[in-house]
C-alpha positions in Angstrom: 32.3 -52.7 -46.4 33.8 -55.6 -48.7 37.6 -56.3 -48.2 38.5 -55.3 -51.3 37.5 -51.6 -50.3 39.8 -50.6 -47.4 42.9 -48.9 -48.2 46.2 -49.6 -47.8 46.7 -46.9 -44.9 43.3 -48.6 -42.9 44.9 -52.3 -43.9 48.2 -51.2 -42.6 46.7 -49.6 -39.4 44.6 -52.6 -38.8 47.7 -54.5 -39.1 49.2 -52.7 -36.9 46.7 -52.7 -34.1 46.3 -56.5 -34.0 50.1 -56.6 -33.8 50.0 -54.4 -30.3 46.8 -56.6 -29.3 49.3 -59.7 -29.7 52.3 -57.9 -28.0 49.9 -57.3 -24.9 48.3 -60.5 -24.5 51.8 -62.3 -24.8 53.5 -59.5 -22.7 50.4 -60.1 -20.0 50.7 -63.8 -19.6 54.0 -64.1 -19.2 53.8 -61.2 -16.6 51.1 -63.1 -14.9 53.4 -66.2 -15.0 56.0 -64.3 -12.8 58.4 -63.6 -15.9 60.5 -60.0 -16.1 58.7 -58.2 -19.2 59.8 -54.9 -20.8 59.3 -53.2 -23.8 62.6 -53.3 -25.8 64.7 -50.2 -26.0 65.0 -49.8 -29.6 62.5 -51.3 -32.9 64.6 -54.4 -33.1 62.6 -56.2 -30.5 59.4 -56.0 -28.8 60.3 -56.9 -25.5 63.1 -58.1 -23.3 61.9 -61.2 -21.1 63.7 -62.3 -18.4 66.4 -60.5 -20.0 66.3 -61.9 -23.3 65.1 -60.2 -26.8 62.3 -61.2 -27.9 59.7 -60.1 -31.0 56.2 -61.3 -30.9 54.0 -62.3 -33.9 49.9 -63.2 -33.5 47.9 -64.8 -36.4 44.2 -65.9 -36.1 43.5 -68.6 -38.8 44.0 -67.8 -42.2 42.4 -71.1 -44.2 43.4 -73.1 -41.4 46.6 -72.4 -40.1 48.1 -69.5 -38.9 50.9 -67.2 -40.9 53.0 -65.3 -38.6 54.1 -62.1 -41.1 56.9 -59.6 -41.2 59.8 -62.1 -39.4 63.1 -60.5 -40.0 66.7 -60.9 -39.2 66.6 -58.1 -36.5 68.3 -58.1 -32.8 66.3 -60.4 -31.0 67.0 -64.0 -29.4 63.8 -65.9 -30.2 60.1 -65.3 -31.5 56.8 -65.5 -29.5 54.3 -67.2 -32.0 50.3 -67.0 -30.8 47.8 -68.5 -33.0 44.1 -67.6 -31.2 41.5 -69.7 -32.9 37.7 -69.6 -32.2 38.4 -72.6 -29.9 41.8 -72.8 -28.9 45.0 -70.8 -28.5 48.8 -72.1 -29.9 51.7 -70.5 -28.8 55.6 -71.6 -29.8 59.1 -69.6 -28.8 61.4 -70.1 -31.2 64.9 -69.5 -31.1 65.7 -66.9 -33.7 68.8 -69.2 -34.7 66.3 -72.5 -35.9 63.9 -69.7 -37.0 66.7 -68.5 -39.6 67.9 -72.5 -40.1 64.2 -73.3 -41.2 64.1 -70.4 -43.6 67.9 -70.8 -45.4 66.6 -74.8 -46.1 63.4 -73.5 -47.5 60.8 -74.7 -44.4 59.5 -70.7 -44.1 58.8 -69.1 -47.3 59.7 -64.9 -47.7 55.9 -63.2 -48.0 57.4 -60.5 -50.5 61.4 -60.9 -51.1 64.1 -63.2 -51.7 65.8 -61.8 -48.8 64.9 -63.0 -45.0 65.6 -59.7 -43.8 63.9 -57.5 -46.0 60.7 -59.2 -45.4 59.5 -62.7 -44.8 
């Protein structure tokens, strides 16, 4: 089935499903590293580690680098990035406060909007 074929729903469900696979493996290895790990009470964050909010993006290469998608100014202290390669693996935490600095001074472009926290 060419790309072009799938529909927004099965786009938006794959999205979706390689977003939980990234949640997991970050939530996984941090366990496995001896850190606290939950899964955040509420949508603003996907999990509290070590008692800090935290949301988790995963990218695979897209032409080369990775593009961590659907960064927002929600409730959350810093941002899990993993990049899995066919070789390698990249991972940064990022506190939300430079994550927000880089975008105002034009570093991190918005995917869709203007506005950070609408989409970005």
């Amino acid at each position: 089935m060419a790309w072009e074929s799938i529909r927004l729903d099965q786009n938006a469900t794959f999205a979706t499903a390689v977003g939980v696979i990234g949640e997991k493996l970050v939530a996984g290895w941090l366990a496995a590293k001896d850190c606290d790990v939950m899964r955040s009470p509420d949508a603003e964050a996907d999990r509290i580690i070590n008692g800090k909010r935290a949301e988790i993006k995963f990218s695979t290469l897209w032409a080369g680098f990775y593009k961590f998608q659907q960064l927002r100014d929600q409730n959350y202290e810093f941002v899990i990035c993993l990049g899995v390669s066919p070789f390698d693996a990249h991972c940064w935490a990022i506190p939300k406060s430079v994550l927000m600095e880089r975008w105002r001074s034009g570093d991190i472009e918005s995917q869709h909007l203007e506005n950070f926290g609408a989409r970005s």
